[in-house]
C-alpha positions in Angstrom: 69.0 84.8 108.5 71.0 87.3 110.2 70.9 90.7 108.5 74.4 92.7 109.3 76.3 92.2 106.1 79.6 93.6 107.7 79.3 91.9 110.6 78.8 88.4 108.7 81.6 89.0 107.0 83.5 90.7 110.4 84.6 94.1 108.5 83.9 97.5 109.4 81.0 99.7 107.6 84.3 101.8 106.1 85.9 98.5 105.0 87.5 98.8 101.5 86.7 96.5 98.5 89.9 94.5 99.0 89.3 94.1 102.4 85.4 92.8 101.6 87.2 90.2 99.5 89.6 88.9 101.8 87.1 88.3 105.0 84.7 86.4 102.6 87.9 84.6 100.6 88.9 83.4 104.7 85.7 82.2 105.1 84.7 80.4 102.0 87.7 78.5 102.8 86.2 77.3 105.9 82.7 77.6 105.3 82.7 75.7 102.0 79.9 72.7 102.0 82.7 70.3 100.5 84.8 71.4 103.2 81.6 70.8 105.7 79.7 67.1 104.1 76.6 66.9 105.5 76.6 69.9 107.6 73.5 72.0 107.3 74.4 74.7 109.2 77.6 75.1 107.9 76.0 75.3 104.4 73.7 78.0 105.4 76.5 80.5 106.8 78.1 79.9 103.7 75.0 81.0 101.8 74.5 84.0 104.1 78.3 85.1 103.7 78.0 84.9 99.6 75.2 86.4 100.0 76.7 89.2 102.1 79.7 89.4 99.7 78.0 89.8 96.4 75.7 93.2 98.1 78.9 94.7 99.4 81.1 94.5 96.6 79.0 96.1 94.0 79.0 100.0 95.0 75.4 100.2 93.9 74.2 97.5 95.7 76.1 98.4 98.9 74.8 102.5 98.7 71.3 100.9 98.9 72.1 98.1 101.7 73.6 101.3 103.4 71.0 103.2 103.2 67.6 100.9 103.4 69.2 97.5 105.0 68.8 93.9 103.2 65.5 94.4 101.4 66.6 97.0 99.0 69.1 94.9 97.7 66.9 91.3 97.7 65.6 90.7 94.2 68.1 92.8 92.6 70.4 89.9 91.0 71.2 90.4 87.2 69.5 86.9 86.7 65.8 85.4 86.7 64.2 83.8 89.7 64.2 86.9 91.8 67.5 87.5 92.0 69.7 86.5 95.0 68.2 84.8 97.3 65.3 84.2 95.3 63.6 80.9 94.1 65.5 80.4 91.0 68.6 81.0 93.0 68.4 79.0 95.8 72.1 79.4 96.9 71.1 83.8 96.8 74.4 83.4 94.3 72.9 85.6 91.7 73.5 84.7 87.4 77.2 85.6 88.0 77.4 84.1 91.0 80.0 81.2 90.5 81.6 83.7 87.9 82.4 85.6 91.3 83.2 83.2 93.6 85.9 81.6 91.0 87.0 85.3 90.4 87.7 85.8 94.3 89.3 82.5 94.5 91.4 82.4 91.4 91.6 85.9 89.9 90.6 87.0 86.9 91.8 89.6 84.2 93.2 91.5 86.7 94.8 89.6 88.5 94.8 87.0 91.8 93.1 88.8 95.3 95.9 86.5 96.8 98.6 88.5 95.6 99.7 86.4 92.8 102.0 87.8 90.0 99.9 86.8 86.6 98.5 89.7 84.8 96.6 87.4 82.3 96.0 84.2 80.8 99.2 82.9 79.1 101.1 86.0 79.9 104.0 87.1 81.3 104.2 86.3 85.4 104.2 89.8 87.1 107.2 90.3 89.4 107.2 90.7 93.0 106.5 93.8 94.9 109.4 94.8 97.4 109.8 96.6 100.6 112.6 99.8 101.6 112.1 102.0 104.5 113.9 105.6 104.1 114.2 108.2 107.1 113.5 111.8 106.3 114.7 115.0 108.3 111.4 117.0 109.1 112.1 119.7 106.3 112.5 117.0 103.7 108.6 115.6 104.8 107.2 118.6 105.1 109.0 120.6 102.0 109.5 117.3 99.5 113.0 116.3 98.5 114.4 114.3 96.1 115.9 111.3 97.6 118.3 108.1 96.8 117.4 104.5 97.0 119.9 101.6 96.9 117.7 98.8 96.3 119.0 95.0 95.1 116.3 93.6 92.7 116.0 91.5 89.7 116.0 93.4 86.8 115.5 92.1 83.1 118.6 90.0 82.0 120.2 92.6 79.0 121.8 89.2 77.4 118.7 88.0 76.3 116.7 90.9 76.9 114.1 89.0 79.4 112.9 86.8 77.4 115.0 83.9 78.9 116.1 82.6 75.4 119.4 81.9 74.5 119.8 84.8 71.8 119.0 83.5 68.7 115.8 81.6 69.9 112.2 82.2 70.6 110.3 80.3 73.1 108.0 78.0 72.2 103.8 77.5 73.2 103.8 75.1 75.6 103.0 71.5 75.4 101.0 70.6 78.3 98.7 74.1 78.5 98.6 75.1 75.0 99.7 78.6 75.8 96.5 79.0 78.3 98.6 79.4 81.2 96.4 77.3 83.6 95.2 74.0 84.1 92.1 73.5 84.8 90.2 70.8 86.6 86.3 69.7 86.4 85.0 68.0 89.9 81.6 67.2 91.2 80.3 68.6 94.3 77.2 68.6 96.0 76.2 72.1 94.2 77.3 70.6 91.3 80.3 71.0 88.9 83.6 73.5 90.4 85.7 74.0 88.3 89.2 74.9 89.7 92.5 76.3 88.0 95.9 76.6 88.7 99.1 77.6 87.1 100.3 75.4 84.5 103.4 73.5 86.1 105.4 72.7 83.2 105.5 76.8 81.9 104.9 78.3 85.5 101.6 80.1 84.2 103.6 81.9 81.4 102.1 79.8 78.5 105.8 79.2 76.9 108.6 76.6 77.4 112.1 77.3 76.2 114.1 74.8 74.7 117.1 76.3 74.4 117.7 78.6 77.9 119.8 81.6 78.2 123.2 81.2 79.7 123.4 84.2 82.1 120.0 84.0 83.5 119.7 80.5 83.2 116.0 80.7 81.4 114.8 83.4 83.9 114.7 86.5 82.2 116.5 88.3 84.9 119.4 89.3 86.9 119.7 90.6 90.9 121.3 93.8 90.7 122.2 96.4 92.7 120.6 99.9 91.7 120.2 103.4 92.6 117.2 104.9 92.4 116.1 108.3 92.7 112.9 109.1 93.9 110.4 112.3 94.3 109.2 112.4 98.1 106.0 114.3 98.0 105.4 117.6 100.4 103.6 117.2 103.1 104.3 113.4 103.9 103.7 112.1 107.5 105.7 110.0 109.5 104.6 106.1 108.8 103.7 106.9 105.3 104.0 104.3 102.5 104.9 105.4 99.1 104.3 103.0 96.3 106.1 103.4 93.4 104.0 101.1 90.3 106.6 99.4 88.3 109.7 99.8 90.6 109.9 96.7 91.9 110.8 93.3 91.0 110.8 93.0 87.2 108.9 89.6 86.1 110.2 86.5 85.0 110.8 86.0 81.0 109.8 89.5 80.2 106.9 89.8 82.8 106.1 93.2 84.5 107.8 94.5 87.2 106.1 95.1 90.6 105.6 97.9 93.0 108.1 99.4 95.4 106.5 100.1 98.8 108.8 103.0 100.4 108.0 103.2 104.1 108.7 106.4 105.4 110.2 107.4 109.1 110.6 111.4 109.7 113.2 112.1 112.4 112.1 115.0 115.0 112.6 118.3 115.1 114.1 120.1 117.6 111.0 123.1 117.8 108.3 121.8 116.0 105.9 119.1 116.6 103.0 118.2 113.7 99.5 117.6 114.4 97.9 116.5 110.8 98.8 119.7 108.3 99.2 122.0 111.3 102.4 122.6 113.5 102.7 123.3 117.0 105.3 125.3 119.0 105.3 126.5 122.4 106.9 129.8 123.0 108.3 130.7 126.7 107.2 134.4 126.7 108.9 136.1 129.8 106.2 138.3 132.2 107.3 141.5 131.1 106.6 141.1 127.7 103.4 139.3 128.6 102.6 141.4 130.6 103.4 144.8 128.5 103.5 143.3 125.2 106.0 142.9 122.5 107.2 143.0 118.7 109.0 139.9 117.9 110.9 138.0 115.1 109.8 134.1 115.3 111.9 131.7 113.3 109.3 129.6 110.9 110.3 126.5 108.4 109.9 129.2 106.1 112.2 132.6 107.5 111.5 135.1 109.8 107.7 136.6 111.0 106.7 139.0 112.9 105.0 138.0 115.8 102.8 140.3 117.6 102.8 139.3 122.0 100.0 141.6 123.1 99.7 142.9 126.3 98.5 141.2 128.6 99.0 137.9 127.0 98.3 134.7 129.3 99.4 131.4 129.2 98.0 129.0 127.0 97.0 131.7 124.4 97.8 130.5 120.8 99.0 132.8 117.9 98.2 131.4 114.7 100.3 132.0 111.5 98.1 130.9 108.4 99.8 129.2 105.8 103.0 128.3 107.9 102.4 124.9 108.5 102.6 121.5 106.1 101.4 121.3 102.7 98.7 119.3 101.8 99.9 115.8 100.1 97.7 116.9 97.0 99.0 120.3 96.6 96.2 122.4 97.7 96.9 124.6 100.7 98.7 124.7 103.5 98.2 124.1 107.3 98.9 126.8 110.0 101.2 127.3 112.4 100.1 127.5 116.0 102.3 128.9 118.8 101.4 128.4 122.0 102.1 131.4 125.1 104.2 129.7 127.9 104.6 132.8 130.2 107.9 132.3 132.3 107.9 133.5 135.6 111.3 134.6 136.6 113.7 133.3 139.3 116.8 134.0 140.7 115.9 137.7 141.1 118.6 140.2 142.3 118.0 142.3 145.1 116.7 144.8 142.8 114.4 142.8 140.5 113.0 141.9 143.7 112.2 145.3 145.0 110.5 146.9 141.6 108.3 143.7 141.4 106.9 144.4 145.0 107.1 147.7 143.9 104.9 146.6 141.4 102.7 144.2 143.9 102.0 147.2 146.4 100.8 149.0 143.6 99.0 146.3 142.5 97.9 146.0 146.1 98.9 142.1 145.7 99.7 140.4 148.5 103.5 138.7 148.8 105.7 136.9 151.1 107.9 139.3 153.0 111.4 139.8 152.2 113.7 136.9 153.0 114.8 137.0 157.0 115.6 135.3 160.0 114.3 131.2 160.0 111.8 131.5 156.8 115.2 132.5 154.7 117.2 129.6 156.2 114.2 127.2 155.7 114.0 128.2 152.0 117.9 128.2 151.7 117.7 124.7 152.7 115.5 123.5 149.7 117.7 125.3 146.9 
């Protein structure tokens, strides 16, 4: 039996719990023995990616697969017969096995892993989540700003106050799922009895039927709208960020919970600064002179003016760091720096007496320089200006 959890179930070592539930939801799907009759091999994988599933979703049980491989976590089921894996488990399911596999497949409490809206049994379908990208000048991502969002969404319908009911009325517990919500269906299989559910179809998985439908929503509990929101953009946001907003999406059918807005967020450029994680970057052209004899200046940050100390003899590529100048950490604690980077700028287009006091300067130096401009070498370099 092959012994790389993560790479039976093709995630990365860093994967995330919902991410550990999809790969193995995919391939229960195809590895499942009733999907497979007869097919031995097939029904092994599928043992050895249960298997694989069940260690890595428990956070104990993964820290100890982490750390000593698949024998510290063998034996270690909640149930008798050795646990997963073990004789009385023969399918290494473990006591809540099934409970598991019906949870990934169908949700439980918390809801559906495949994105489905109910919250609960016989209650209230969630409502959608939505989608908005927003574009943000550089101060606004790196300062915060308070922004404006017209979204168009369904809201709850204010007639009947999303209940779907013509006002007046009450739903009713419905007839065919006796306010469970689901359906459920008992079928025989070679590892014995699966039990499946599924949303009711005659109340859509809310557990009520009304008799007697509102006339604006038309039994819906809600109404598309266009609305303004006005959000809080956090400092320190990056470019490609998502922001989810709980509860500002789609409200739910018949009084159901709204979903999530996802903001994705786009920062434009700026014209000086570039950002490199909580740090930003500038390169300053520094001309020789003051490289060369150092200077005093004023530099312009995000923030106002700083002094900005060029000593002498400053070379390119030398980087001046101004602590606490850069981006603000998302979580409020600290800031980044801001680096500026030497460029020293050699100067051209020299007048005839720039020219002489910088070989003044070489002959001093005792640096050796092209002669001055004459005869054929002046009309050669003429020729390439």
């Amino acid at each position: 039996m092959a012994t790389d959890y993560y790479e039976l179930l093709g995630v990365a070592r860093s994967a995330t719990e919902d991410e550990i539930k999809r790969a193995y939801r995919q391939l229960a799907r195809e590895l499942h023995p009733d999907a497979n009759q007869g097919d031995k091999a097939t029904e092994d994988r599928f043992k050895e990616v249960t298997l694989a599933y069940e260690t890595l979703r428990d956070p104990e049980r993964r820290r100890r697969y982490d750390m000593f491989g698949p024998e510290a976590v063998r034996g270690s089921g909640a149930g008798g017969g050795g646990g997963p894996g073990g004789a009385g488990d023969p399918f290494g399911f473990g006591a809540a096995g099934f409970g598991d596999i019906f949870e990934a497949f169908f949700g439980g409490a918390g809801g559906s892993p495949f994105g489905g809206g109910r919250g609960g049994r016989g209650g209230p379908v969630r409502g959608s989540d939505a989608e908005i990208r927003i574009a943000l000048d550089f101060e606004e991502a790196v300062f915060g700003a308070q922004k404006e969002l017209e979204v168009r969404l369904p809201v709850a319908c204010t007639t009947c106050s999303g209940s779907g009911a013509r006002p007046g009325t009450t739903p009713t517990t419905c007839s065919q799922c006796g306010g469970a919500g689901e359906v459920r269906r008992v079928r025989q299989s070679i590892l014995g009895q699966m039990v499946t559910a599924s949303p009711c179809p005659r109340c859509s998985g809310t557990g009520e039927e009304i008799a007697s439908p509102c006339a604006d929503c038309k039994g819906d509990g809600r109404m598309v709208e266009e609305r303004t929101l006005l959000i809080d953009v956090p400092a320190g946001v990056d470019d490609g960020a998502t922001l989810r907003l709980t509860g500002r999406g789609a409200a739910g059918p018949r009084g159901g919970p709204a979903g999530d807005l996802y903001v994705h967020v786009t920062v434009r450029a700026h014209p000086r600064f570039t950002r490199s994680g909580y740090d930003l970057l500038h390169t300053l052209p520094v001309p020789m002179t003051q490289a060369a004899l150092g200077a005093h200046l004023t530099f312009e940050t995000l923030d106002g003016p700083e002094d900005l100390v060029i000593p002498a003899g400053t070379q390119s590529g030398r980087v001046f760091r101004l602590r606490g100048r850069g981006v603000p950490h998302v979580d409020g604690r600290g800031r980044g720096d801001l680096l500026v980077e030497a460029a020293v700028a050699t100067p051209s287009e020299l007048t005839r007496a720039q020219e002489d006091l910088l070989r003044q300067l070489a002959a001093e130096r005792q640096e050796q320089v092209e002669p001055a401009d004459s005869g054929l070498f002046s009309k050669i370099r003429s020729a390439f200006k």
